[in-house]
C-alpha positions as CSV (number, residue, x, y, z in Angstrom):
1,X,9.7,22.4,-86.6
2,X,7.7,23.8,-83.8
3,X,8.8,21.2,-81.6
4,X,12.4,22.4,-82.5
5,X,11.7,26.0,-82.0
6,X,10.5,25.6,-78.6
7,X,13.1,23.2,-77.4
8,X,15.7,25.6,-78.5
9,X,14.1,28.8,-76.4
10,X,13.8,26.2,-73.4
11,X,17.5,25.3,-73.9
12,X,18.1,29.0,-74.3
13,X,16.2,30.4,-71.3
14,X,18.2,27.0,-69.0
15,X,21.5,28.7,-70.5
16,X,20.7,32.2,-69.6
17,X,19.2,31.5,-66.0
18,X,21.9,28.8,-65.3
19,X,24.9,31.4,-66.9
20,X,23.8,33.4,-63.2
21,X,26.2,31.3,-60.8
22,X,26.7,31.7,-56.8
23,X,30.0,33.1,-55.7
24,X,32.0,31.7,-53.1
25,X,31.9,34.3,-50.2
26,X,33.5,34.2,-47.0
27,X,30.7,34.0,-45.1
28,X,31.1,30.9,-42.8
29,X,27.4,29.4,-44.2
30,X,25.7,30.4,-47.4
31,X,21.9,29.3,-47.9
32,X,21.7,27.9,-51.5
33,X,18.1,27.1,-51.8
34,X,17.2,30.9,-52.3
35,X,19.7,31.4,-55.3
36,X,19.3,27.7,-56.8
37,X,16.4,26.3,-59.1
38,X,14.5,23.2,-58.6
39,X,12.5,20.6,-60.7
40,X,9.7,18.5,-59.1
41,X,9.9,15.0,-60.0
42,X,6.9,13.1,-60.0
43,X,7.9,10.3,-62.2
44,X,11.0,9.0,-60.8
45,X,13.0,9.9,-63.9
46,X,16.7,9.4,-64.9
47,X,19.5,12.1,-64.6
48,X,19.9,12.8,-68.1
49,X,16.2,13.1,-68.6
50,X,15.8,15.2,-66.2
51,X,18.9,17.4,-67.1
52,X,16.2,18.2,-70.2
53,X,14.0,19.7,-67.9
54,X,13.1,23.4,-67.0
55,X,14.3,24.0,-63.5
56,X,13.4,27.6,-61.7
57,X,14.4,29.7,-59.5
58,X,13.6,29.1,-55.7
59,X,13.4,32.3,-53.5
60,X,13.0,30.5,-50.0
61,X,15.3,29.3,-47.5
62,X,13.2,26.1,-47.2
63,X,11.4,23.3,-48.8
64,X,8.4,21.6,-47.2
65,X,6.1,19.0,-49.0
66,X,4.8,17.7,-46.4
67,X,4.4,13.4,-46.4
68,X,4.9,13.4,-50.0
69,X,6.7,10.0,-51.2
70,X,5.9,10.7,-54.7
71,X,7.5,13.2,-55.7
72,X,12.2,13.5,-56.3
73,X,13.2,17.4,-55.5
74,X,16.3,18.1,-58.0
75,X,18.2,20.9,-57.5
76,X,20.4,22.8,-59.6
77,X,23.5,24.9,-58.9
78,X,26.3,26.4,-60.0
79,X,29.2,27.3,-57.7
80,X,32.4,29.5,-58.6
81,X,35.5,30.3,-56.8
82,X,37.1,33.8,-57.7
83,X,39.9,33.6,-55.3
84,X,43.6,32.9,-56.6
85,X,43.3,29.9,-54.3
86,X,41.9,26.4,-53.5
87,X,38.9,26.1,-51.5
88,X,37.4,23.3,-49.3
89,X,33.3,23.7,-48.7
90,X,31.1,21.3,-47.8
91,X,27.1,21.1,-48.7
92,X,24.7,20.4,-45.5
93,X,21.5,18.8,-46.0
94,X,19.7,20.3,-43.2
95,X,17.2,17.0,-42.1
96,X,18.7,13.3,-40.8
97,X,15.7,11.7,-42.1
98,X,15.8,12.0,-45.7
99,X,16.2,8.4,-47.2
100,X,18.1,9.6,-50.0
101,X,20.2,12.4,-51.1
102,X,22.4,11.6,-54.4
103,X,25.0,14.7,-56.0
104,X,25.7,14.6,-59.4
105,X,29.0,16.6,-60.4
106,X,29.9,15.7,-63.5
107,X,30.3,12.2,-63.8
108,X,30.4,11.6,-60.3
109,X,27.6,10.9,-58.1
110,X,27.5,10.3,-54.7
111,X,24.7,9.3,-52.2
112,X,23.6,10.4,-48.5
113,X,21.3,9.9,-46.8
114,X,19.1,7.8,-43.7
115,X,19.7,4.7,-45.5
116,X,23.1,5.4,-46.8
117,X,25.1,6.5,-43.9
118,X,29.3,5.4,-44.6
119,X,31.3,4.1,-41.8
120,X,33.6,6.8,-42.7
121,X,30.5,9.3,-41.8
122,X,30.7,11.5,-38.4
123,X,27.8,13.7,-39.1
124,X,24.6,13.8,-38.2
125,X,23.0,15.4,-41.4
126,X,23.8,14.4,-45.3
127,X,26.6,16.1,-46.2
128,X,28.9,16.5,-49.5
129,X,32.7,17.9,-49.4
130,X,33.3,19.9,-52.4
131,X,37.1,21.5,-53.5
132,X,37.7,24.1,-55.4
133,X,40.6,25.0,-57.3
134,X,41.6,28.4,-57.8
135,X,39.1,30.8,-59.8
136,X,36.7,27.3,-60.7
137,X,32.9,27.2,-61.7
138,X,30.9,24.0,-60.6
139,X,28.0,22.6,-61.9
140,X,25.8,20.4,-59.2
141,X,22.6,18.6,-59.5
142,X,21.1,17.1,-56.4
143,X,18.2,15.0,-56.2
144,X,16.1,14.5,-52.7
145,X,13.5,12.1,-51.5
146,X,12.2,10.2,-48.5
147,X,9.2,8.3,-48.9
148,X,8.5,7.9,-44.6
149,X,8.4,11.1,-43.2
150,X,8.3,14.5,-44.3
151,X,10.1,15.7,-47.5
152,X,11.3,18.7,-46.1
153,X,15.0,20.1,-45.4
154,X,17.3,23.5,-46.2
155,X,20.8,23.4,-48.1
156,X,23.3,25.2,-46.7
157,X,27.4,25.9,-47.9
158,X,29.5,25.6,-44.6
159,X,32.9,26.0,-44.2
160,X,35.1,22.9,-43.2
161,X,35.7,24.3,-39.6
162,X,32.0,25.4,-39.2
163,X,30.5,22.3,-40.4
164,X,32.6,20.5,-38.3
165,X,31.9,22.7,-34.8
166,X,27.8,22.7,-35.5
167,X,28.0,19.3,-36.0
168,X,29.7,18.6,-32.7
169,X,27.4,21.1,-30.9
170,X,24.8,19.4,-31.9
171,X,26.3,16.1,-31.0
172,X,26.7,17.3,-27.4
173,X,23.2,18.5,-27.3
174,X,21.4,15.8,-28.1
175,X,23.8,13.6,-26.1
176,X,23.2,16.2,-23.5
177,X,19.5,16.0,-23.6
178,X,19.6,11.9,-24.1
179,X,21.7,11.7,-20.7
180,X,18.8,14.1,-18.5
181,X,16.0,11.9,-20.5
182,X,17.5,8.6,-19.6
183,X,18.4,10.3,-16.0
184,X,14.2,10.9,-15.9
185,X,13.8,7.5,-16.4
186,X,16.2,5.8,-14.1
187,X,14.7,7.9,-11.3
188,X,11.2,7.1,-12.1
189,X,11.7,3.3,-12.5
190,X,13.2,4.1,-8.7
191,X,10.4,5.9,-7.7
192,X,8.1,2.5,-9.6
193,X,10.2,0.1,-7.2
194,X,9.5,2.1,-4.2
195,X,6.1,3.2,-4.5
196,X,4.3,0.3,-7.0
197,X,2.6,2.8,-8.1
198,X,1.7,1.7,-11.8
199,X,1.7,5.3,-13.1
200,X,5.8,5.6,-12.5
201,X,5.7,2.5,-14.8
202,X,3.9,3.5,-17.2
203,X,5.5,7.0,-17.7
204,X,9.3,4.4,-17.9
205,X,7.5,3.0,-20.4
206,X,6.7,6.1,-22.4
207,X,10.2,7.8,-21.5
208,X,11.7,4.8,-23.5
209,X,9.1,5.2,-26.8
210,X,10.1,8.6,-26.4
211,X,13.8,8.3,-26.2
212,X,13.6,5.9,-29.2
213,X,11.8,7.8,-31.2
214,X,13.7,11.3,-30.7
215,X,16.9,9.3,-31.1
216,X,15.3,8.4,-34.6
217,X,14.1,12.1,-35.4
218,X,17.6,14.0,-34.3
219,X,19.5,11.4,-36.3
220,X,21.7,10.1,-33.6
221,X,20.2,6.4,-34.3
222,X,20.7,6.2,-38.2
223,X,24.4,7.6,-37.6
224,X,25.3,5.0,-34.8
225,X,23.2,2.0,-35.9
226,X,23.5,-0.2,-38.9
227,X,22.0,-0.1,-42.2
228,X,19.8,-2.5,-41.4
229,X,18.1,-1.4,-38.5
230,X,18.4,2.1,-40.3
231,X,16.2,0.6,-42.5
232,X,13.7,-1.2,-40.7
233,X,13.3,1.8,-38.0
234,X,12.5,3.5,-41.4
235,X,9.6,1.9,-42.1
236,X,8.1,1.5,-38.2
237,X,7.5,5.7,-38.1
238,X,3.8,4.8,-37.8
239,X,4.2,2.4,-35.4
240,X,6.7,3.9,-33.2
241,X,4.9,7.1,-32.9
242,X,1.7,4.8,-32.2
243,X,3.2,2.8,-29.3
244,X,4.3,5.8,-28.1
245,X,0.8,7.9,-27.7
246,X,-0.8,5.0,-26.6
247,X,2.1,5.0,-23.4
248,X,1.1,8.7,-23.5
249,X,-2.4,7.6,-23.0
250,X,-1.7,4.8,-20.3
251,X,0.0,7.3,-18.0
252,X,-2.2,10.0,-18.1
253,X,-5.1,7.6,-17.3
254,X,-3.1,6.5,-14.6
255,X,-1.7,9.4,-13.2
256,X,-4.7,11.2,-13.5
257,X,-7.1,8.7,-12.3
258,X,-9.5,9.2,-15.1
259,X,-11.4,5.9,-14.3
260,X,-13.6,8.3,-12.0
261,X,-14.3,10.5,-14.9
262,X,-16.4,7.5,-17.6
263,X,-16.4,10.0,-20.1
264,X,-13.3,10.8,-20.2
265,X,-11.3,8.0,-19.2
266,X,-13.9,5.7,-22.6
267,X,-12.3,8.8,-24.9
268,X,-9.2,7.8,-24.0
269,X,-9.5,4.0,-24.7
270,X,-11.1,4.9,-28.0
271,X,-7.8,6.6,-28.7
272,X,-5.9,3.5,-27.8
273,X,-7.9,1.4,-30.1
274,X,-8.4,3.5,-32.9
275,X,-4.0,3.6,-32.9
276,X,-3.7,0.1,-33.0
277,X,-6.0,-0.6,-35.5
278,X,-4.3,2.3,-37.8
279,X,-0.7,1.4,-37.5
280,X,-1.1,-1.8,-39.8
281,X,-3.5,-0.3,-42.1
282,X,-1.8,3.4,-42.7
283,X,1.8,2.3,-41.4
284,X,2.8,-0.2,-44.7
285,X,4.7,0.5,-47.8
286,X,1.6,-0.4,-49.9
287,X,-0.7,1.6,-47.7
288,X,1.5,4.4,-46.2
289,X,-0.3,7.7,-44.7
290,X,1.3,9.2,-41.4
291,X,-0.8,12.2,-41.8
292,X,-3.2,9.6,-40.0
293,X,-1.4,9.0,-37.2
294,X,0.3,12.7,-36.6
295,X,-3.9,14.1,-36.7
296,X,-4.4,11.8,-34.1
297,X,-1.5,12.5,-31.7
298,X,-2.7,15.9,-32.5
299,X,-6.3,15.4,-31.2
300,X,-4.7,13.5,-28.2
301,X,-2.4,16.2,-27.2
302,X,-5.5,18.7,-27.2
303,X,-7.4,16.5,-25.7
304,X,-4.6,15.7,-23.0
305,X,-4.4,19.2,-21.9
306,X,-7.9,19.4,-21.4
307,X,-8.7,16.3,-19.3
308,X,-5.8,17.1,-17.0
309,X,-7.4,20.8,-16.9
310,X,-10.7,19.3,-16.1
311,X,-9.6,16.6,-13.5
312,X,-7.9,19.7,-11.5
313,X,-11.2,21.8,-11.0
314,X,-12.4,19.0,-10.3
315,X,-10.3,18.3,-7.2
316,X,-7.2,16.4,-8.4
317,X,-4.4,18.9,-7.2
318,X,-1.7,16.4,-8.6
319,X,-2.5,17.6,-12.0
320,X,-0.5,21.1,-11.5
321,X,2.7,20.1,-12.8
322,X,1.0,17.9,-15.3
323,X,-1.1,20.5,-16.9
324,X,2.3,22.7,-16.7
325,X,4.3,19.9,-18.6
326,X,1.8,19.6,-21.6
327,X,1.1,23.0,-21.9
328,X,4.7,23.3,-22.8
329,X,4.8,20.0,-25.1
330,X,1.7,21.2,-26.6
331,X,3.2,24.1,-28.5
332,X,5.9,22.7,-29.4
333,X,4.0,19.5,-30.8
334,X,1.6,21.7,-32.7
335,X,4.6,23.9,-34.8
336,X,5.9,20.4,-35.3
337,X,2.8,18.7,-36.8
338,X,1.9,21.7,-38.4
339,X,5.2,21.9,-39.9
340,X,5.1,18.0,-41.0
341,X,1.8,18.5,-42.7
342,X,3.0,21.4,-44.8
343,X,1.1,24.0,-43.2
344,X,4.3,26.2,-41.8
345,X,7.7,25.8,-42.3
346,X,9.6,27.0,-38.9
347,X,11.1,23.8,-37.6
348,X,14.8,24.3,-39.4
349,X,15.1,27.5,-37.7
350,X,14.3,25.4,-34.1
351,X,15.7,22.2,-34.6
352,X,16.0,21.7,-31.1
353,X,12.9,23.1,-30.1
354,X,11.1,19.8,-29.9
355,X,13.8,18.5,-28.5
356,X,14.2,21.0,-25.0
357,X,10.2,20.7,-24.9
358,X,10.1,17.2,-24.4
359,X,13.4,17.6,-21.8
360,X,11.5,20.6,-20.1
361,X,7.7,18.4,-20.3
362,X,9.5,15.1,-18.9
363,X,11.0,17.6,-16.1
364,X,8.0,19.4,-15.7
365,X,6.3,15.2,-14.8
366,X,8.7,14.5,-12.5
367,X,7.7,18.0,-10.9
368,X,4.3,15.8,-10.6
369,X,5.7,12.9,-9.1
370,X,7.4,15.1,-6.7
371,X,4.2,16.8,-6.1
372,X,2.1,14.0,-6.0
373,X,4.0,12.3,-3.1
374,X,3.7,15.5,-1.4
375,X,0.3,15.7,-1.6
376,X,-0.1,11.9,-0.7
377,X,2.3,12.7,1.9
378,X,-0.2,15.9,3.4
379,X,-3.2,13.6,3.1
380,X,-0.9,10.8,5.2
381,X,-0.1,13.5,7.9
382,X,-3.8,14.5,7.6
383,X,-5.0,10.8,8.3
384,X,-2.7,10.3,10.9
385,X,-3.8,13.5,12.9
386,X,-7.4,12.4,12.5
387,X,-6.3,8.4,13.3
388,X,-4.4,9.8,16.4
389,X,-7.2,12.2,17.8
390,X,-10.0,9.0,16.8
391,X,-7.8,6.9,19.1
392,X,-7.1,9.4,21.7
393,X,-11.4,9.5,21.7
394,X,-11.8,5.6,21.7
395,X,-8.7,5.2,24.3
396,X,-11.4,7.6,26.1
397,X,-14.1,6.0,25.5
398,X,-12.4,2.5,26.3
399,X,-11.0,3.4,29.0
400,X,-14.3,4.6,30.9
401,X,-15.5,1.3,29.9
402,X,-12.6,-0.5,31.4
403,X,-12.9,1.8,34.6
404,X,-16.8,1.0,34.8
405,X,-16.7,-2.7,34.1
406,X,-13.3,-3.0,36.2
407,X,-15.5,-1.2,39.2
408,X,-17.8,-3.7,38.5
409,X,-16.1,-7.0,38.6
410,X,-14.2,-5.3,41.6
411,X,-17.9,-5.5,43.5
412,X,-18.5,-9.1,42.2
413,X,-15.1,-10.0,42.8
414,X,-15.8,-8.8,46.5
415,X,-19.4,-10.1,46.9
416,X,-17.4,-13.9,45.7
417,X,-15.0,-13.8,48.0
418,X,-18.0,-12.9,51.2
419,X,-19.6,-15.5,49.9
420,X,-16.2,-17.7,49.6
421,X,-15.3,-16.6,53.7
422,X,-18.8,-17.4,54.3
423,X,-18.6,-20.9,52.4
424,X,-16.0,-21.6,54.5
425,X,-17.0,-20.3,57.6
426,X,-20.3,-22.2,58.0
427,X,-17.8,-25.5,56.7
428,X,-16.0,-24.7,59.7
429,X,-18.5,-24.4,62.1
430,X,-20.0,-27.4,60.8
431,X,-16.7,-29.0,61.4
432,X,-16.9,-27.7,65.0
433,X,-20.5,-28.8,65.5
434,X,-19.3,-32.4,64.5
435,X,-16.4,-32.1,67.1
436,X,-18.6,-30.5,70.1
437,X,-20.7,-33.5,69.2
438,X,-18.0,-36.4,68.7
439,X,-16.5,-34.5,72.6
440,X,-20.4,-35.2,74.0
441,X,-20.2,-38.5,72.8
442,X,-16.7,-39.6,74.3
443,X,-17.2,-38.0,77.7
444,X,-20.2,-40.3,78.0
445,X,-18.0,-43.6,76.6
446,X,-15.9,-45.4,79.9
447,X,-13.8,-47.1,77.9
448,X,-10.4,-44.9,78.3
449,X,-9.6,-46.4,74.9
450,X,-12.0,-45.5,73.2
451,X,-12.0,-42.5,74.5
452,X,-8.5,-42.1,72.9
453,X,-9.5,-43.5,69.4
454,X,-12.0,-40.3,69.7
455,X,-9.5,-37.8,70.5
456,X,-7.3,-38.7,67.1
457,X,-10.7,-38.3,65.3
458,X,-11.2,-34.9,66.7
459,X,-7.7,-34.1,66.2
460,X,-8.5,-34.7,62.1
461,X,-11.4,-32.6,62.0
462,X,-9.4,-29.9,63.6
463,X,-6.9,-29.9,60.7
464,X,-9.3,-29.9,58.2
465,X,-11.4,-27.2,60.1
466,X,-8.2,-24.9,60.5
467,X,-8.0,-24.8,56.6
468,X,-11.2,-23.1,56.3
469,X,-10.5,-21.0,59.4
470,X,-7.8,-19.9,57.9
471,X,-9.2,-19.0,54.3
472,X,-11.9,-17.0,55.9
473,X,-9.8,-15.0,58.2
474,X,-7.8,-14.1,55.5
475,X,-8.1,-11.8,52.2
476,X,-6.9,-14.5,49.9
477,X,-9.4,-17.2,49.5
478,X,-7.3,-19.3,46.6
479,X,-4.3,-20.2,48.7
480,X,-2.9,-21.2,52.4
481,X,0.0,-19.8,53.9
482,X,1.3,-22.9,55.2
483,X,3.1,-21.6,57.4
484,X,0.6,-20.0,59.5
485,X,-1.7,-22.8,59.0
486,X,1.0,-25.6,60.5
487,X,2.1,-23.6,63.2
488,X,-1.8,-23.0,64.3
489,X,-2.1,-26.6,63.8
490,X,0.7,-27.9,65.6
491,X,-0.7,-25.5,68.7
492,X,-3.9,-27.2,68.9
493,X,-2.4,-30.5,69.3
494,X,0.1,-29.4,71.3
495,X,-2.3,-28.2,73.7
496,X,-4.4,-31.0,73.7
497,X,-1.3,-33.3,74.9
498,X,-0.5,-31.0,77.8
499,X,3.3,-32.0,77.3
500,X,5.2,-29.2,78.5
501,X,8.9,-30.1,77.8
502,X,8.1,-30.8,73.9
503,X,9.1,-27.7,71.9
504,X,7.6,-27.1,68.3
505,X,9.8,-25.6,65.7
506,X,7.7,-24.7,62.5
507,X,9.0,-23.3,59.4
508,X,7.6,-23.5,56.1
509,X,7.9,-20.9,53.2
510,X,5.0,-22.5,50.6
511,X,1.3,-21.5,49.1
512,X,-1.0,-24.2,48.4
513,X,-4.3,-24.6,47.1
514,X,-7.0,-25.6,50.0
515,X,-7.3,-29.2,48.8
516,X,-3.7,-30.3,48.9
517,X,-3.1,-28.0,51.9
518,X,-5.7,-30.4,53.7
519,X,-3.9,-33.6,52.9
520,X,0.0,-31.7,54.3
521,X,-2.4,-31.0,57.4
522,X,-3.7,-34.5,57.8
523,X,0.2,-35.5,57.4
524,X,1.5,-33.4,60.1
525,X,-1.7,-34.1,62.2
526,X,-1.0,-38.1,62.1
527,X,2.8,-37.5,62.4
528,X,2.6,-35.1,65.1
529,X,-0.1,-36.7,67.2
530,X,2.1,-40.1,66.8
531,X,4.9,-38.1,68.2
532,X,3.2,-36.6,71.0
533,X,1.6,-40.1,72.0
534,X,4.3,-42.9,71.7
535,X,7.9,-40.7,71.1
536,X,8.7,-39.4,74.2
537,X,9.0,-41.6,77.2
538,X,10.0,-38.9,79.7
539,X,7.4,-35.9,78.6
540,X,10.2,-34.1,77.2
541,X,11.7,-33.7,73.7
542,X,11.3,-31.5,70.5
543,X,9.7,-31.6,67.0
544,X,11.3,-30.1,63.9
545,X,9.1,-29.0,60.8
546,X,10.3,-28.1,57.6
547,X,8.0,-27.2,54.6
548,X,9.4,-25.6,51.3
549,X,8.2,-24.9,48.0
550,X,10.4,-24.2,44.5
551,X,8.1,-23.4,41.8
552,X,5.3,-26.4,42.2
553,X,7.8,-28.9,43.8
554,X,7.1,-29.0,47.6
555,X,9.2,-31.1,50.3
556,X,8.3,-31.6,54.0
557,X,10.8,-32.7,56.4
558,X,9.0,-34.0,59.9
559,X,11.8,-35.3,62.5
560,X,11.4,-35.4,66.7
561,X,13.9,-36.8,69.2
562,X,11.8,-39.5,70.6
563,X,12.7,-43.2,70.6
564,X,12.3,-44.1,67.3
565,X,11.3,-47.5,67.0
566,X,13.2,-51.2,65.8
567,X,13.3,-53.4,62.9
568,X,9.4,-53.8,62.0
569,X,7.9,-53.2,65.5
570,X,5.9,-50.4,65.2
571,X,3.7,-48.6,67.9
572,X,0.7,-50.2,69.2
573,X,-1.6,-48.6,66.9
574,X,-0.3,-47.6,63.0
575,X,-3.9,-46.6,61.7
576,X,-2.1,-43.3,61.3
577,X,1.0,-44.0,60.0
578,X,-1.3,-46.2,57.3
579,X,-3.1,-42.9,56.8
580,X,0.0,-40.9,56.7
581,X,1.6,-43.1,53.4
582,X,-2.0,-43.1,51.7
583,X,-2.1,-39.5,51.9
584,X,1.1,-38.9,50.6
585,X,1.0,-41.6,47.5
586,X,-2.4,-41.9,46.5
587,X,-4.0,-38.2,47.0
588,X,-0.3,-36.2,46.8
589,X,1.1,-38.6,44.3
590,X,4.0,-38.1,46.1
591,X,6.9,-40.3,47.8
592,X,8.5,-40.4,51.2
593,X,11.5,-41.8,53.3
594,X,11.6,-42.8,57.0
595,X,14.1,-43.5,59.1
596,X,12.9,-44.9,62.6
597,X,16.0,-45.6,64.4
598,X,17.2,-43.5,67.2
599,X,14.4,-41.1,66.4
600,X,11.9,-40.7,63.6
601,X,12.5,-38.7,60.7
602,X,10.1,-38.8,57.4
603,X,10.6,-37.0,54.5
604,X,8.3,-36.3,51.9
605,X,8.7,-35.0,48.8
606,X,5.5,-34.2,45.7
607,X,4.8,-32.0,43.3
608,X,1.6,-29.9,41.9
């Protein structure tokens, strides 16, 4: 009987608050959470038990319980047309990420939701069309849960036309802020490729975590992609915001340099580890608590702020923009955690506000990238400036070096080449103490043969004497001017003959080294002195000389007018001819050609 009584007031007290319905106004959005009334299911029961219920009146524009996957929010309204007229309205569910969101009108029941988008469906939140016929009342039940993230939304009554424009606007917008996100990224996976710095990669790599997961949290992925991926992006919240703090993590150590600071840079791999070991032990549907994960971004992003604020006094200037970009992020993060965990509930009036703070942070990076390579660029300059005076001070310093050891070896060069002219000075007077001596000797001989044999003798020394003469009297103690040393040569001998009607013609354009210069002298000597002794049978004739050089091939031509000789006769004595073809083949390595008829002509040809 009591039981009776006191389900008949309950029914009576439902039929007296649910008698007080919400008219249709003009207005081109009506909040209906403020004049509905709500039941909180914590035992996943049926509609028609739950129709039994006592639903009551909510005041507030907004529900917020947090990450609570426990409990179904049902909503009761009734909606009535006074116009003469049929009218179209549609119910918006004000959060993409509700799993489920099922209308009961009637007998009819439909479902939105995360994991019930239609292909039909063009819009980004749950959404129910409703008509209306002329002067109609509606009774609506709606039942809401989401057992990932936070269980919290608003339910608004939108025209057709106003739906349809918000919708789009924020289509655009988050396409909008998609396209400068993904423009961040292109430029700094340039700016990797150019630089190999590994920050540039690491901030790619958290651009794309972060692309994916506000793609996820706007509701632009669950409209576009299919139910199953819906579904499994669904249950990776933990691990998706994970993998993306820990990216957070890697660039900031990077970018920051924090492996100078132990401390701080230990923190921040305790961070990394702590997130992967949470994200299969919080992040399952057996064992699901997000709260776990969203404290510890939270402790990261204070944490963040302050080791960029610390590594700047400390001297890292490229932490400006960095320290700019969280501080922005850092606010809006906060409201957002603080909204997820229940504590406030501002978010539905900023849904974008996230959003514009991670598009104004990732700008605010770049402004650090920018700024870093400026800096790196000052410090380059810098560098350069100090490089460029160093090396103006060791070009200095080298080149007084270079002056004082060039002096130097300009005195030892000089005191070598005295010594040199005096080498071959004494060589020469030695060569003329062995003539004076061989003269002594043949002046005492009677034998006017002998006294001949003597004179070709002398004749020899001479040429080798004149070589030395002629590096002593000169500055260049490496090499003979040929000419100059033939046509002095071919004097001496000349004179010694005393044949006035022979004429010498010399001309020779060739540098050689003293030792092979003595062997073209013994040549001409032999070939010369032959010429002057047998060749002329009247006293009167002339010798042609012709020595040239191209590169380190050298050719003498010898040639005088005398008789020449026939077949193999040669002159009476051929010790110098003999001479002459040894000198050329074995110490010249060299060949020669002789034609002896009419007049003598050799020519002689080696090279160096």
């Amino acid at each position: 009987m009591n039981s009776f009584i006191f389900k008949f007031f309950v029914l009576l007290l439902l039929g007296v608050s649910y008698s007080n319905a919400l008219v249709l106004r003009d207005d081109p959005s009506q909040n209906l959470l403020e004049q509905s009334k709500v039941y909180f299911d914590q035992e996943f029961r049926s509609f028609e038990a739950i129709k039994q219920e006592l639903f009551v009146p909510y005041h507030q524009q907004h529900i917020n319980r947090s990450f609570d996957a426990k409990t179904v929010i049902w909503i009761y309204l009734e909606l009535e047309n006074k116009l003469d007229e049929d009218v179209n309205k549609i119910i918006e569910v004000d959060n993409p990420l509700l799993e489920s969101v099922r209308l009961y009108e009637g007998k009819t029941k439909k479902v939105r939701g995360m994991l019930h988008v239609r292909k039909e469906q063009h819009s980004i939140n749950p959404a129910f069309i409703l008509h209306f016929h002329a002067l109609e009342k509606k009774v609506l039940w709606i039942a809401v849960e989401n057992r990932t993230t936070a269980l919290q939304f608003s339910l608004v009554l939108k025209s057709v036309d106003i739906f349809e424009h918000d919708d789009h606007l924020k289509q655009y917008t988050i396409t909008m802020f998609l396209g400068i996100i993904f423009a961040f990224f292109t430029y700094a996976f340039i700016l990797f490729i150019y630089t190999k710095d590994i920050s540039y990669l690491f901030y790619t790599f958290y651009l794309v975590t972060l692309i994916f997961q506000q793609m996820t949290y706007v509701g632009f992925l669950p409209l576009h992609a299919p139910l199953w991926f819906s579904t499994l992006d669904s249950m990776l919240v933990v691990p998706k915001v994970g993998i993306m703090i820990i990216a957070a993590i890697w660039f900031a150590q990077s970018f920051l340099k924090t492996i100078a600071f132990k401390k701080l840079h230990r923190f921040y791999n305790v961070l990394v580890w702590f997130l992967v070991i949470q994200m299969p032990l919080v992040g399952t549907p057996w064992f699901y608590y997000p709260e776990v994960t969203v404290l510890t971004g939270l402790v990261f992003i204070v944490f963040n702020t302050y080791v960029g604020i610390y590594v700047y006094l400390n001297g890292n200037k490229q932490a400006r923009f960095f320290i700019a970009g969280w501080l922005i992020l850092i606010l809006a993060y906060l409201i957002m955690i603080f909204d997820a965990l229940g504590v406030i509930s501002v978010m539905y009036q900023f849904p974008n506000l996230l959003m514009w703070a991670t598009a104004l942070e990732a700008l605010f990076l770049l402004l650090a990238f920018v700024d870093k390579l400026n800096i790196l660029q000052q410090e380059k300059n810098q560098l350069d400036a100090q490089l460029l005076c160093e090396l103006h001070s060791r070009n200095a310093i080298v080149q007084e070096q270079v002056e004082t050891q060039t002096h130097d070896l300009n005195v030892v060069l000089q005191e070598k080449k005295a010594l040199l002219k005096e080498l071959h000075h004494r060589v020469k007077n030695n060569l003329q103490l062995i003539l004076s001596l061989i003269r002594l000797q043949s002046n005492s001989l009677p034998c006017e043969e002998k006294e001949r044999y003597f004179l070709d003798l002398e004749n020899r020394i001479k040429a080798i004497s004149k070589t030395h003469e002629n590096l002593y009297l000169n500055d260049n103690v490496d090499t003979i001017d040929m000419q100059e040393y033939i046509e002095t040569l071919v004097h001496e001998i000349h004179m010694g003959y005393a044949l006035q009607n022979v004429t010498m013609q010399v001309d020779a354009v060739a540098l050689m080294p003293i030792r092979e210069a003595v062997y073209v002298g013994l040549v001409v000597n032999e070939l010369v002195t032959n010429s002057m002794k047998y060749a002329f049978e009247k006293g009167a004739g002339s010798i042609k000389i012709s020595f040239n050089q191209q590169e380190k091939n050298y050719l003498l031509v010898y040639e005088d007018s005398g008789k020449g000789y026939e077949g193999d006769a040669k002159v009476q004595n051929s010790v110098g001819l003999d001479l002459v073809a040894s000198l050329v083949q074995v110490q010249l390595s060299g060949t020669y050609e002789v034609v002896h008829k009419g007049h003598l002509k050799y020519t002689i040809g080696f090279s160096l």
